[in-house]
C-alpha positions in Angstrom: -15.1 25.1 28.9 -11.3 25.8 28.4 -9.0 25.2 25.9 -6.1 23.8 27.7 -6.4 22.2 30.8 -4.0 23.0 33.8 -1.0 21.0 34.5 1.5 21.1 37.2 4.4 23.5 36.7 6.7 21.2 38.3 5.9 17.2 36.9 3.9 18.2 34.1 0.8 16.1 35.2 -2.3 17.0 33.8 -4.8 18.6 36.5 -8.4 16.9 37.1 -11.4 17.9 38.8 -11.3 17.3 42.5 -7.7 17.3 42.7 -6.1 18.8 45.5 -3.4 21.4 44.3 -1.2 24.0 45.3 -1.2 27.6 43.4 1.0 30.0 43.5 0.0 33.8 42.7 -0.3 36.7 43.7 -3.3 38.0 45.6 -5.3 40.2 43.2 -5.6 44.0 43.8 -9.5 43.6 42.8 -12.9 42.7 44.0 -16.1 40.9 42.8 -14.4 38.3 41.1 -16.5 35.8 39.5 -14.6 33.5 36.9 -11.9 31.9 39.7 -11.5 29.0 37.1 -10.2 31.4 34.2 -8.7 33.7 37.3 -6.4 30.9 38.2 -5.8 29.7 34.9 -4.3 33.2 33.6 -2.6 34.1 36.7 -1.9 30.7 38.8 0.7 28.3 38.4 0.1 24.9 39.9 1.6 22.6 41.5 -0.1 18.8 42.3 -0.3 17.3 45.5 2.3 15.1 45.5 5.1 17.3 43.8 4.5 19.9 46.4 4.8 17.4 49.4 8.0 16.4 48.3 9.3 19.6 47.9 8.1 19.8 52.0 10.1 16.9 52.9 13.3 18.1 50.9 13.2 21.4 53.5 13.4 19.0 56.1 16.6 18.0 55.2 20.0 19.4 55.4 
């Protein structure tokens, strides 16, 4: 249905359905959005489960 599939901005993993992810975007100024697949795509950036957790624990520490 897409060309490219999404990949995590961070490790570069390729993203698969039912993973759980992380996106970072802004939150649109429109309604009736239909297309959240595409949405995301063109104005997400994401970032896998595991990448993001680790991030987490590095706050943590000082």
């Amino acid at each position: 249905m897409f060309g490219n599939k999404p990949t995590c901005s961070t490790c570069g993993k390729e993203i698969s359905g039912n993973d759980m992810v992380y996106v970072k975007m802004r939150y649109p100024e429109r309604k009736g959005m239909t297309e959240i697949k595409a949405y995301l795509n063109n104005e997400g950036t994401f970032i896998c489960e595991e990448c993001f957790e680790g991030k987490d624990s590095e706050k943590g520490k000082t």
